[in-house]
N, C-alpha and C positions, 0 to 999 in steps of 0.2 A: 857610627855608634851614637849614642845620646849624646847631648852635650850639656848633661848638667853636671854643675859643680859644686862641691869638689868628688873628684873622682874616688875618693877613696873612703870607705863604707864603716865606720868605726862602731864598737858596740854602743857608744853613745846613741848613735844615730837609730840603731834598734832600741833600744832602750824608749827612745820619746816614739817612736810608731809602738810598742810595746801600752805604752803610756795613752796614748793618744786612743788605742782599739779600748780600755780598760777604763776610760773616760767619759767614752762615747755610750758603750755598755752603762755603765752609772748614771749618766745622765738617765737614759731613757727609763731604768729601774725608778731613778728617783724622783722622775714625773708621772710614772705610773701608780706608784704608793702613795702619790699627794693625792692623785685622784681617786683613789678607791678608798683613802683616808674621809676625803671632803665631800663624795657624792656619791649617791644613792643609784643604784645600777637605771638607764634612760635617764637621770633627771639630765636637764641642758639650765645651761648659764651662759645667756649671749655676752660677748665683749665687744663685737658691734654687730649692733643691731640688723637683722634680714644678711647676713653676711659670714660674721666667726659668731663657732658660739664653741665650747667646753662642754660636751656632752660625754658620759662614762658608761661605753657597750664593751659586754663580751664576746668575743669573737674565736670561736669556736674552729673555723675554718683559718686557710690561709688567705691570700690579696682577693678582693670581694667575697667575701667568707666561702670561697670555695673548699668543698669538701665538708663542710660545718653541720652537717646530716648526718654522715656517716659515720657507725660507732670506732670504726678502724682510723678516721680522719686526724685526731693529734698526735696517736701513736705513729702515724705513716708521715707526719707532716715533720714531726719530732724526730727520725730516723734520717729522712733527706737533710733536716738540716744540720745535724750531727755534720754528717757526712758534708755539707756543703762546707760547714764551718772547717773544720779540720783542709780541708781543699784549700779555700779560699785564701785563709791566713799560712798556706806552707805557699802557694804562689806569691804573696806579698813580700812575702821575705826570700822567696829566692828570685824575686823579681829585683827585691834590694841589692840580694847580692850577687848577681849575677850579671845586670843588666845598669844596676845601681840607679834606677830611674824611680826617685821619690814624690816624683808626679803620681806615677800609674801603682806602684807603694799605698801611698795614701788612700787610693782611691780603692783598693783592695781591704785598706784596714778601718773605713768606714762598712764597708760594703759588707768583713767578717764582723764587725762591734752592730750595725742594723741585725745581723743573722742572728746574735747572741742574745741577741736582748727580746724577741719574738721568743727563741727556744727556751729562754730562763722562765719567759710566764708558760709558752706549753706543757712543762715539765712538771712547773713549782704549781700551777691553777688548772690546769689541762683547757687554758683558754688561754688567749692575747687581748690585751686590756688594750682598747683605742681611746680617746676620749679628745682630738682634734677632727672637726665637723666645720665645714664650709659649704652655705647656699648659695646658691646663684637663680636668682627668683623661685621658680615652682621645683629646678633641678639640686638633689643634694648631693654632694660627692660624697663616696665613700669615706667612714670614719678612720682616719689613722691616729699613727703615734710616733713619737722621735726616731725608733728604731726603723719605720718605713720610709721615714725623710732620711736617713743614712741611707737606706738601700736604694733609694727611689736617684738619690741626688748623686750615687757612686755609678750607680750604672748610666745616667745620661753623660756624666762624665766621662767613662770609660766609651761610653758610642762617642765619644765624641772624639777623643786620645786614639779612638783606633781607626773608625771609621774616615776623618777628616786632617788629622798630623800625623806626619808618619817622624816630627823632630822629636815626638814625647815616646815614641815606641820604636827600638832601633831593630834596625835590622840583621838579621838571622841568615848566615845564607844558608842553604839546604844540603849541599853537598861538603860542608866543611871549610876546607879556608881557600882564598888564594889561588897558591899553589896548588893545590888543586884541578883549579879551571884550567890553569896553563898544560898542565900535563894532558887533559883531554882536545886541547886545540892541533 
């Protein structure tokens, strides 16, 4: 089984992952309204120079504005993520309590607080406000925003909790308990 501690799973403990998905969400709403507050849709404002700059696009599509064509594209992009959200944060909490691993918890309530905050501008704009730009000489990377750094940062973490320790994700046996195996030997 895991071995984090303490074993035992109090509302409190919901409360701050509660606290923390609702945080994360705010954040990223309240960097996106600065920016759409302070700049002109394309304008850039380097912070360093050939490198970061603060540019404010709308992104129509979802991760490399895929889908950003099509007139079906936020409606269908905005359904998946209903759905994913609803998913995502009922696995985090019965990961909390079932499993009680506030590791793979967390990394679930970044993961729904990045999903929420993409779905709150599809809904509210029927776009996603980026306005974080990084070059790297002639090459520019895709524009993001805080809510893509929750999902981008929750999932390498989660390959990483699942793929590479098996102490952060306990094990499940398949066939039920124990007792069990012995009766079939």
């Amino acid at each position: 089984m895991n071995d984090e501690s303490p074993k035992k799973v109090t509302w409190i403990t919901y409360s701050l992952f509660a606290e923390l998905f609702l945080l994360l969400a705010g954040i990223d709403q309240f960097t996106k309204d600065l920016i759409t507050k302070s700049f002109a849709v394309a304008q850039i404002k380097p912070v360093i120079k050939n490198f970061f700059s603060l540019m404010y696009v709308r992104n129509k599509g979802s991760a490399f504005s895929l889908f950003a064509n099509q007139k079906w594209g936020v409606k269908f992009l905005s359904i998946i993520s209903s759905i994913a959200l609803v998913v995502i944060l009922f696995l985090a909490f019965y990961v909390l309590a079932k499993f009680k691993s506030r590791r793979l918890c967390a990394c679930l309530i970044f993961l729904a607080a990045g999903t929420l905050g993409n779905l709150i501008d599809r809904i509210r704009l029927q776009y996603v406000v980026d306005f974080l730009r990084f070059d790297f000489g002639s090459y520019t990377f895709p524009i993001f925003n805080v809510a893509d750094i929750c999902v981008t940062l929750s999932c390498i973490v989660l390959a990483v909790l699942l793929f590479f320790s098996d102490r952060f994700i306990p094990e499940v046996p398949f066939n039920g308990s124990k007792k069990d195996e012995k009766k079939d030997d």
